[in-house]
N, C-alpha and C positions, 0 to 999 in steps of 0.2 A: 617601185610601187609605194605608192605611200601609208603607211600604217598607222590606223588608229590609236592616239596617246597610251587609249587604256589597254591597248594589248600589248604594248611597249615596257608598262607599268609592272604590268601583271608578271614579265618574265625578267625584266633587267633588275631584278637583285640577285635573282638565280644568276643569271650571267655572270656577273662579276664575280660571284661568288666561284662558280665553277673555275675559274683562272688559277684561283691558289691551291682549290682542291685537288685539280688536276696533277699539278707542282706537285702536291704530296702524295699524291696517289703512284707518283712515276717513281718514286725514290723506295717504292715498298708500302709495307700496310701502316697507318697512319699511328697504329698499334703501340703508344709508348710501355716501355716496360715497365715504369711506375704503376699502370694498372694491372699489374699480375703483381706485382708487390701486395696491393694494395686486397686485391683475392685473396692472395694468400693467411694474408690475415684473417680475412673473414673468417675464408674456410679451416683455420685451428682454430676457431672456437666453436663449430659445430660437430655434432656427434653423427655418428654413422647414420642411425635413425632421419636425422636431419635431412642430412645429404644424398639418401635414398628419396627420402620426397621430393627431390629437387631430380627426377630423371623421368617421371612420367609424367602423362596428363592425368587429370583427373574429371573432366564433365560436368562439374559443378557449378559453372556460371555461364553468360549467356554467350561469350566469346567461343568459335569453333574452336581452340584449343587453350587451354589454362594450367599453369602450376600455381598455388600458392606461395609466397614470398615466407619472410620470416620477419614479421615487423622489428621485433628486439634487436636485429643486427640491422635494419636498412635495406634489407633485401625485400624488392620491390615486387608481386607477382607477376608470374609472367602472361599477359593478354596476347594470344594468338587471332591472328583472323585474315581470313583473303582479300582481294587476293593483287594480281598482279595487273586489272582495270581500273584498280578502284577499291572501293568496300564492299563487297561482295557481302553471298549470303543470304539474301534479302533482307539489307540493311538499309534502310529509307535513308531521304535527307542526307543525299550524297553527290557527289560529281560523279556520272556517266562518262568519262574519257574516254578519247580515243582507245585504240587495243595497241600493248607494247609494240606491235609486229606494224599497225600503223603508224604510229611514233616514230619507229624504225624507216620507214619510207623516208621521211627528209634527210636522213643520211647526216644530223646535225645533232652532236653532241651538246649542244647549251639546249637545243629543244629537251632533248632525253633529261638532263639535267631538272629543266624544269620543270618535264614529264612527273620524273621522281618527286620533288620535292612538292609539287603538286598534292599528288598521293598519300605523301608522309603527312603531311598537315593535314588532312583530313582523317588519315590512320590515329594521327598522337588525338586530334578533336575528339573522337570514339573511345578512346581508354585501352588502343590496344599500344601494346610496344616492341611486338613483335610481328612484323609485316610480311605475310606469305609471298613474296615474291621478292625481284622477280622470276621471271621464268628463264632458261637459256638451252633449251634443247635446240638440236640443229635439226634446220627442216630434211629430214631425210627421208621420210616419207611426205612427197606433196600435197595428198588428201588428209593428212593427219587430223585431229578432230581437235588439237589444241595450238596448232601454230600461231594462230592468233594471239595466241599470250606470247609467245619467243620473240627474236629477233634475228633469223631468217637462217637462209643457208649456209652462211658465210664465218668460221670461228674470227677472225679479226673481225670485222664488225662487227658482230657480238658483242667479241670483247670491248672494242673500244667503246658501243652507246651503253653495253650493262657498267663500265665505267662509270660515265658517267648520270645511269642512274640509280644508280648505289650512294653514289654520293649526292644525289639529291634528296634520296629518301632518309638517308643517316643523320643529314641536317638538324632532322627534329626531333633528336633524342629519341628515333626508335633504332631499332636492328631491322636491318632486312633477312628475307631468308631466300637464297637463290635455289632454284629448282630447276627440275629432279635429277640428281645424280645419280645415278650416270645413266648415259643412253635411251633412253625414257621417252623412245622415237616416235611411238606406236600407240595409239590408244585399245587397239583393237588386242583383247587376252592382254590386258597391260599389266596385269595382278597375275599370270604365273607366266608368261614367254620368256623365254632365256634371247637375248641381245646377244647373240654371236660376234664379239666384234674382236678385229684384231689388233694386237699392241698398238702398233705404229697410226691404226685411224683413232682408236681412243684418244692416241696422248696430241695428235695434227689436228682434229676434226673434235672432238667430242668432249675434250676435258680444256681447252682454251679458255671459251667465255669463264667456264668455273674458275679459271686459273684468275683469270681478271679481275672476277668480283671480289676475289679472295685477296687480290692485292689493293684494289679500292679497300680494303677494311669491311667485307662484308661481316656479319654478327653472328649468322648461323645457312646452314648449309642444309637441305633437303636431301636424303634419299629415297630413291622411287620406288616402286611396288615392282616391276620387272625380276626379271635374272640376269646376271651379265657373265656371259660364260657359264651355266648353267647354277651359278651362286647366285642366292635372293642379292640385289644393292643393298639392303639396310644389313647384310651378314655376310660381306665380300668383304672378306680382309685384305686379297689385292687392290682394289677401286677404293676403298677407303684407306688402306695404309697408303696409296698414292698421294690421296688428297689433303692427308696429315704428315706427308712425308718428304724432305727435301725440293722435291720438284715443284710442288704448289703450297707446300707451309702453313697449313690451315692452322689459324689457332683459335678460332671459334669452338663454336658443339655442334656436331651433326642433329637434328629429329629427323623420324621417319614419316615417311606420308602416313597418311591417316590408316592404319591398319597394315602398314608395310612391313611391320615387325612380325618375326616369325619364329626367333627362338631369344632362349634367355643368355646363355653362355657364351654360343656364337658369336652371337649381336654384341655383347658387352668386348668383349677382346676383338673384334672385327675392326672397334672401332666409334658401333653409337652409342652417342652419347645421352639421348633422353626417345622415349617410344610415346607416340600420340596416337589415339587421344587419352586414352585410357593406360592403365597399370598390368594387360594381363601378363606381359612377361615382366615388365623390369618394375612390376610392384614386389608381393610377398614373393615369386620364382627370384627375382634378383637378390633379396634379402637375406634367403635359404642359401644361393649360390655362393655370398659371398662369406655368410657363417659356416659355410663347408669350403673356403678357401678355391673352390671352382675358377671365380672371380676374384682374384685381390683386390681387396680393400682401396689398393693404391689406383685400380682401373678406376672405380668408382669416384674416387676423389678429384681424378683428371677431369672426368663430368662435370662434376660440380666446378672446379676451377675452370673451365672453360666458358661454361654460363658465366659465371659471379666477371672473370675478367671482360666480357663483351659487356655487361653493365656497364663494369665502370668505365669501359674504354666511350659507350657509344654517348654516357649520358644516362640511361634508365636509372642507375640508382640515384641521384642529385634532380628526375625528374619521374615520380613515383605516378600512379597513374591517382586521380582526384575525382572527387564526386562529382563534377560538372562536365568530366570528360567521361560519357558511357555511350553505348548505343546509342542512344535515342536522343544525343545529342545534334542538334539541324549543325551540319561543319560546311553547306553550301553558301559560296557568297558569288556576287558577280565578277569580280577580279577572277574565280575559279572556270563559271562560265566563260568569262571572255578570254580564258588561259586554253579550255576545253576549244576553242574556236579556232584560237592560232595556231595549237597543235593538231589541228585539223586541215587547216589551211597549209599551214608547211608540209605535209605530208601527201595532201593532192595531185598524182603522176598524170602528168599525160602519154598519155599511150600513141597516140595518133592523132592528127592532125592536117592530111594529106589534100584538104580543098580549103585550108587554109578558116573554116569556120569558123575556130576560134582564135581571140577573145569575142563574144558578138557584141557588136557596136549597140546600145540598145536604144539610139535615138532613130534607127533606121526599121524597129520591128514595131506593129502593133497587137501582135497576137505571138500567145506561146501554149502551146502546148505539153504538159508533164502529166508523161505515161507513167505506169507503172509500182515498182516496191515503195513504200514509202517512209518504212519505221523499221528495217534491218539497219542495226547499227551498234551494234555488238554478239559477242558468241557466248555460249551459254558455260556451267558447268561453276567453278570455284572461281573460275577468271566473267563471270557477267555478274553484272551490274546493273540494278532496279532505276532508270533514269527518272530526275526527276521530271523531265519534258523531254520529246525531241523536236527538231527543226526539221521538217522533213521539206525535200525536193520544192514541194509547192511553195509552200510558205517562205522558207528563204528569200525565193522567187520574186514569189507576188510581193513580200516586203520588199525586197530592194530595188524592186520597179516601180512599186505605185506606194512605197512608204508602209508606215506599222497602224493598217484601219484593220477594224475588227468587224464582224458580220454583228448584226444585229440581233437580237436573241427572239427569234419569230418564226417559231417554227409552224407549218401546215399538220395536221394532224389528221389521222383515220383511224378511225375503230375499226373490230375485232379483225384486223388484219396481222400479218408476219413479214414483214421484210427478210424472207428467209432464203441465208446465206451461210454456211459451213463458217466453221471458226471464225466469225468476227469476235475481235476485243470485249470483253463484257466488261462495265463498272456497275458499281451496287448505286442505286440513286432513289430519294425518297417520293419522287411524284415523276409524275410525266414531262413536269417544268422543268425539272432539277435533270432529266435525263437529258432533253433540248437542251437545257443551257451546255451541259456536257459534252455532246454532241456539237456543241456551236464552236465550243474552245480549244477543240480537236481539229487541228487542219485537214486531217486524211478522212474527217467524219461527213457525211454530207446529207443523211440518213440515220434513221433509229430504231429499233421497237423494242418497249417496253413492255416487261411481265410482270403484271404486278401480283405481289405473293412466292413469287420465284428468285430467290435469292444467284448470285453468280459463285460457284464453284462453293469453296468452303465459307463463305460468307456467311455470317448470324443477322448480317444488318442490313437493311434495304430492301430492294427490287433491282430485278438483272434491269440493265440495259445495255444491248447488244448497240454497238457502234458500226455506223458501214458507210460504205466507199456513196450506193446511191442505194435508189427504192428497188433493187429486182429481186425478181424472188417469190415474188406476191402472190401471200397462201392464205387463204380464211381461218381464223384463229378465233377463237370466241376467249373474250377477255383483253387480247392483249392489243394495243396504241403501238400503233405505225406513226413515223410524221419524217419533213424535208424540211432542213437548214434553212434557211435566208439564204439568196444569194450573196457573193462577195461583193462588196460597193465596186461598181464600176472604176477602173482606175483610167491611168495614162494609157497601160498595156495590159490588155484581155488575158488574164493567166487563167486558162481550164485544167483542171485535174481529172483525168479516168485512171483505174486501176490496172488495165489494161487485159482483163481475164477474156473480153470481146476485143480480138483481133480487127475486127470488121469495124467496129465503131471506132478502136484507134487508129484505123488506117484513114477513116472518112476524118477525124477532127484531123490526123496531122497533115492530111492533105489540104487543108482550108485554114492551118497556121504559117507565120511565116519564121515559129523556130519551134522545133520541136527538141524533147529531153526525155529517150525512154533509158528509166531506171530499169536495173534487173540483179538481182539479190539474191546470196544465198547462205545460210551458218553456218558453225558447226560447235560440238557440244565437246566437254568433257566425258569420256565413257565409252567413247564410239569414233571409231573416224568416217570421213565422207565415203557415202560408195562410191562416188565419182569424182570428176574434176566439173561435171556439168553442172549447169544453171536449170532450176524446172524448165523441163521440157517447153510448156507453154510459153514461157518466156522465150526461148528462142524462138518459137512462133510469130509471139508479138514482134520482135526486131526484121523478122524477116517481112513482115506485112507490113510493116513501117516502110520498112527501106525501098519496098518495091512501087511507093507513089511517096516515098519526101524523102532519100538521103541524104542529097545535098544539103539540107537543112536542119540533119537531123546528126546530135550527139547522142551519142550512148553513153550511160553511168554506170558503171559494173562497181558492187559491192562484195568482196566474197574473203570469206576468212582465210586467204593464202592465195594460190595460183587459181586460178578457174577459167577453163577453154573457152572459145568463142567462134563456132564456128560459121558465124556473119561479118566479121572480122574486113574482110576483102569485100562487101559494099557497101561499110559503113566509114564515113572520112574521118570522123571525131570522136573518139574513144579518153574518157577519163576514168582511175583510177581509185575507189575510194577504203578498200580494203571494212577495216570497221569503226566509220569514223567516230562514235558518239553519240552526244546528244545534241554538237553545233552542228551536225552531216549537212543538212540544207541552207545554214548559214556562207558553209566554207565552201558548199559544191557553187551556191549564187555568185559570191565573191569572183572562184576561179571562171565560170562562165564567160562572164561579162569584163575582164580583166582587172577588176580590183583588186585581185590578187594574181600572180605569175604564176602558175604551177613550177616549182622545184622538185617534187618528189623523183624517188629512183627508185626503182623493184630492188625488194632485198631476197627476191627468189626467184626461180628464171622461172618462167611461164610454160610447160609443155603443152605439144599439138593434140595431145591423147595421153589417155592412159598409158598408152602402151607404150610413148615417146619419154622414158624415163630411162635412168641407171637401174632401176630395180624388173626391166624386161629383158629376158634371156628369151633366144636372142637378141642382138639389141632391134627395137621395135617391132618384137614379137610381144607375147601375152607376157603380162605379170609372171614371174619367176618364183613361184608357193614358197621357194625354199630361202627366199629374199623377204616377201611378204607375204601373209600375213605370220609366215616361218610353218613349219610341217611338222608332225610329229617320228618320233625316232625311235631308241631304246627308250627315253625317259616319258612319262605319263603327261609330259607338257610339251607348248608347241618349240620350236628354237628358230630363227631369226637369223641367218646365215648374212653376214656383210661383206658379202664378195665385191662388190661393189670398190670396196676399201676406200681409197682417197678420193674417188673421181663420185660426186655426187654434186648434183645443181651444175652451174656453169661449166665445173671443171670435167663434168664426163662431158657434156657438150663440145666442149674443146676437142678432147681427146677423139671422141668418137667424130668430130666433124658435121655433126648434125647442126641444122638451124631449129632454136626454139619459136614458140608464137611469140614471145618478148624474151629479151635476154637479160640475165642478172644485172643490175646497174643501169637498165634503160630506165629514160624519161624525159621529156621533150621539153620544150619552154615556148613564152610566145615572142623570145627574139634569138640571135645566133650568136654562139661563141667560137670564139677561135682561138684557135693553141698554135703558141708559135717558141723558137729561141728553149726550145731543153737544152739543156746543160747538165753536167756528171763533174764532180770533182773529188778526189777522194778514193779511197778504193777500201774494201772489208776486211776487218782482220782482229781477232781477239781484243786487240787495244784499238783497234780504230773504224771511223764510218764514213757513208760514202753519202753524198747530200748530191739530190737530185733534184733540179728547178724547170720549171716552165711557167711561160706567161700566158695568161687566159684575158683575151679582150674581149669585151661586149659590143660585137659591130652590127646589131641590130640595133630597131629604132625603138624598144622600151628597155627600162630597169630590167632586171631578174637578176637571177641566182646559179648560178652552176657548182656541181660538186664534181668537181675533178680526181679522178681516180688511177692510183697506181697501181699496176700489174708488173709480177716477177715470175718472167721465165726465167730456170735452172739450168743447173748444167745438166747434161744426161746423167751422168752419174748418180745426180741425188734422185733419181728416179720417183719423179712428181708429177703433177699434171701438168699442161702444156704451161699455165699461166696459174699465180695466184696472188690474190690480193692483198697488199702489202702498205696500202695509204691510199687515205682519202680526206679532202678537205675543200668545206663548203663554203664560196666565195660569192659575195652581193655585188652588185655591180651596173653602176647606170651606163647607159648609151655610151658607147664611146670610150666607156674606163675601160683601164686596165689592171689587173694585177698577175706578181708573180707570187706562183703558190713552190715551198722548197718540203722537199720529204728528206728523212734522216732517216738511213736504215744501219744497224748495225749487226754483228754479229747473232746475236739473239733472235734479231728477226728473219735472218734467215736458216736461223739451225733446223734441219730436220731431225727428227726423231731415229735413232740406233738401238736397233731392238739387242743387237749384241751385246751393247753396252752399259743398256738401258738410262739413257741419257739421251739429253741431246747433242749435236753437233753440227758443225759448218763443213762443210764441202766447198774446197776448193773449185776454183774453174771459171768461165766466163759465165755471168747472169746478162741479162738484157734487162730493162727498165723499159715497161710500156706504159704509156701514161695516154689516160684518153677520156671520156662523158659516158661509157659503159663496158661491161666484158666484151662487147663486141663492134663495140666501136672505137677502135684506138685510134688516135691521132698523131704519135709521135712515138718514136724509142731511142735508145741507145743503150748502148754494153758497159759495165762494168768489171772489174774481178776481186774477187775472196780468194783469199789465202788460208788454210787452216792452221 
């Protein structure tokens, strides 16, 4: 497929750059020990007093979290702020990106790369230097209300794209901060649940990605508001002395989520290092602590050396933050936008494809119909993001069929009428004119009424004006101006937009189109997890009333912050994937439609049939298991979180348990076919040595694309693991006809599992198998191996 220069542009410095980072990223933290020298110093010429102020927040400027610096010595203050979309916050004059967990979809670490560095340049534009993210919990609860910010179910991949977006975001002289340690599964009672988890899934499943980011050179490390084994995280001195301790070697500073701090003494010997937002414990209680010896002086100075060293290590002190870089700096360009497009574009899955409708030829349609969501395109909480436009469904559409015309600003007008509809969009607008034109510049707008005198929400300025899909609704209203858009200039191809709330009206237009596109959309928030895995209700209504006079003709668009069921699924032929793409969503869904672009994406979370089709129902596909989710109460006054589940969570209970999902971990289709041939194994595992596994992937269909080939490691029984687990993956471009061979290197390390005995890891001897194939459940090829201990 051929790609636009400027999206080429926009990411090939990252790329190249990612090459050498990666190199260093493999060899350890990039972490020279001249900048703990260089700490060091600092920190003997500060006094106790000093060094105290360098462990909390303080609230005093407009960044969600702040220390001040100490100008006389160079010490730079520290600007916190979210999150891991973007800029978060309700900070204007930003890129709207894709969500990590959509990033995550293409399965391509120079994307993730870009991802980051994307983000960072925009974070250093604002004046912060400490970047809330990213995120790396593992999706272990499906409905979760923040998965959208993670990167999926899977700890190696995690690990490997929070790789490489750590080092895309570090580029530019900020710190990242990965989040939340530990366990931090659950939104639901996420501020006192105790996470019951046991050794062996902490250090397999739960503390990986953390371990990653820490070895990319992450700057600072988040603890969550949870319990893990009935201790708060930000005062668990096992989970924190893990993650400053041999096995993961932090040498950054811990902060705790915003209010996650809970005592002064604990917390300080536990392990954290500075408490946000504010000073209630580790301002004057830490100062008292440590003049009453409670705390040694020497805990407190590890603090500060911990900060002061990520300074120098990352860049913040040599780039201090400057008066041109603040909030309210516009850090939006087009290189940003058309980065926002391509990472939306790579991450596009197709889910199905079974009558073969797509790509659609579009010299052969002259009508299109697009039902439905039109501006779900991110999830809410510390990880959303105030876009500053979105491309929605239509509009992509209609532009890249009939070009970029604009409606004419001519709107029909009615007094004292209401176009009254439940939660439409309000903006503030100073005339009737100003509300039209508003209306007109809005793709999803096609209707209006204005109140004049009636301000929108906390507004001081203006008059509301309500934006809407069409005219229904129509209530007498004495005062307020009704009126209807212009139509769209006639193009090549008749693109009509419904919202699709009339099942009936959408059945009649997609019956008398010859391509129809129902969107169907759903969030989720910080604070709260989903109740379900469903789509509004209605929505499945409209797809079914669709389907029942135009399937064949008819693609579905599912937008949902994680997995979300479908049960129209079996007669619908074409199903695409778009998670949360943004603000280019209808740019990148146009593109994949019509084949301008291939879809590559892969699910980084397997899809279940039901709620009840998870590792967290006992029995399995029975009800939800209280004492799995949402956790039960006990002897203690809070709930507890039981992971009986242990290792086998996403694909890997699927395995086990033999169940099929609605889509499996690693599925995603393409619109030509690959083929895997010629594995090969040479080599065998052992302390000093590794075992290199190859296969060739040709493209013998008739367009470009992309595949990402994926390894799977069955164990020996012994190591007592789930049936299969993923051990490499690597994502290859490829035209008609080409070939490549993709080779993995695994060694020792990567197959050690966790010894609760020993409390280490180690290698088990025995035969492995090597399954290499385009999903968990789709393998193509194997062969055996052996490890020697």
């Amino acid at each position: 497929v051929q790609r636009n220069w400027r999206d080429l542009m926009a990411v090939c410095c990252a790329f190249v750059a990612l090459l050498g980072l990666l190199s260093l990223v493999s060899a350890g933290s990039p972490w020279d020990p001249s900048f703990t020298v260089k700490a060091q110093k600092v920190l003997s010429q500060l006094t106790t007093e000093q060094v105290l102020g360098l462990v909390h927040g303080y609230g005093t400027s407009p960044y969600v979290g702040d220390v001040p610096g100490i100008p006389s010595l160079n010490i730079p203050s520290q600007n916190e702020e979210d999150g891991p979309q973007g800029v978060a916050d309700g900070i204007t004059d930003v890129t709207c990106w894709p969500s990590a967990l959509t990033v995550a979809m293409s399965w391509d670490r120079e994307a993730m790369y870009a991802f980051g560095q994307g983000m960072g340049q925009e974070q250093y534009g604002k004046g912060t230097n400490i970047m809330l993210g990213p995120g790396v919990n593992i999706a272990r609860v499906p409905w979760g209300g923040r998965t959208f910010e993670y990167l999926g179910e899977d700890p190696f991949l995690a690990g490997q794209l929070v790789t490489a977006e750590v080092a895309g975001i570090q580029v530019n002289n900020i710190s990242g901060c990965v989040k939340h340690f530990v366990s931090n599964n659950q939104e639901y009672n996420r501020d006192t649940v105790s996470e019951n988890v046991p050794q062996r899934a902490q250090w397999e499943l739960y503390y990986p990605a953390f371990k990653a980011a820490v070895d990319a050179g992450v700057g600072s490390v988040m603890c969550s508001y949870n319990r893990i084994n009935n201790t708060y995280a930000c005062e668990n001195p096992v989970t924190l002395g893990d993650l400053k301790g041999p096995n993961i070697g932090f040498r950054g500073f811990v902060m705790s989520d915003w209010g996650a701090t809970h005592s002064t003494v604990n917390a300080a010997l536990a392990g954290l290092d500075q408490e946000e937002p504010d000073s209630q414990f580790f301002g004057a209680p830490l100062a008292a602590a440590v003049a009453a010896g409670t705390v040694p002086e020497s805990r407190v100075r590890d603090m500060a050396l911990r900060m002061l060293t990520m300074m120098f290590a990352l860049g913040l002190v040599d780039n201090p933050p400057t008066p041109d870089r603040n909030l309210t700096a516009n850090v939006m360009s087009q290189a940003h936008n058309e980065l926002a497009r391509y990472l939306a574009e790579q991450s596009i899955t197709l889910l199905k494809n079974d009558n073969g409708l797509l790509p659609v030829d579009r010299t052969k349609i002259k009508s299109v119909a697009v039902i439905g969501d039109a501006d779900t395109v991110h999830g809410g909480g510390s990880g959303g993001v105030i876009p500053p436009y979105i491309s929605t469904p239509f509009s992509g559409i209609y532009t890249l069929l009939n070009g970029n015309q604009t409606r004419p600003v001519d709107c029909s007008l009615v007094n004292d009428v209401d176009f009254f509809q439940p939660n439409n969009p309000c903006v503030s607008a100073v005339s009737v004119a100003d509300c039209c034109a508003q209306c007109t510049a809005d793709s999803t707008c096609n209707a209006f009424t204005y109140t004049p005198g009636a301000a929108c929400g906390n507004s001081k300025t203006g008059s509301a004006c309500w934006l809407k899909p069409n005219d229904s609704g129509r209530v007498a209203h004495q005062g307020f101006v009704s009126g209807n858009c212009a139509q769209w200039p006639a193009g090549a191809v008749n693109v009509t937009y419904l919202d699709g709330t009339d099942p009936v009206a959408a059945a009649a237009l997609a019956a008398a189109s010859d391509l129809v596109v129902i969107n169907v959309a759903t969030t989720s928030n910080e604070g709260s997890d989903r109740v379900n895995l469903s789509l509004p209700y209605w929505q499945d209504d409209l797809v079914d009333a669709v389907a029942a006079v135009a399937a064949k003709k008819t693609v579905v668009v599912a937008r949902c912050p994680g997995a979300c069921v479908m049960p129209w699924k079996d007669s619908i032929g074409s199903i695409l994937f778009q998670l949360m793409p943004g603000q280019e969503s209808g740019n990148a869904l146009a593109a994949a439609i019509f084949g301008d672009v291939n879809p590559s994406g892969k699910l980084p979370v397997s899809f279940p049939n039901s709620m009840n089709d998870t590792w967290l129902s006992f029995p399995p596909g029975g009800p939800i298991n209280p004492n799995q989710y949402p956790g039960t109460q006990r002897s203690n006054a809070w709930l507890e979180a039981d992971y009986i589940e242990n290792l086998h969570v996403g694909y890997r209970w699927y395995d086990a348990m033999g169940f099929e999902p609605l889509f499996p971990f690693g599925h995603g289709l393409s619109y030509t076919t690959f083929k895997y041939s010629d594995v090969s194994i040479s080599g065998y595992v052992s302390a000093g040595s590794s075992v290199n596994i190859s296969v060739t992937v040709t493209n013998v269909g008739s367009v470009a694309g992309a595949e990402v080939v994926q390894l799977y490691v069955s164990f020996p029984t012994a190591a007592e693991e789930p049936p299969k687990l993923l051990k490499g993956f690597e994502k290859v471009s490829l035209q008609s006809g080409a070939s490549s061979t993709v080779t993995f290197t695994l060694g020792a390390q990567d197959l050690s599992i966790w010894d609760v005995s020993l409390y280490n890891y180690r290698l088990v001897g025995g035969v492995y198998t090597a399954l290499v194939g385009s999903s968990s459940r789709d393998i193509r090829s194997g062969a055996v191996f052996t490890a020697s201990a």
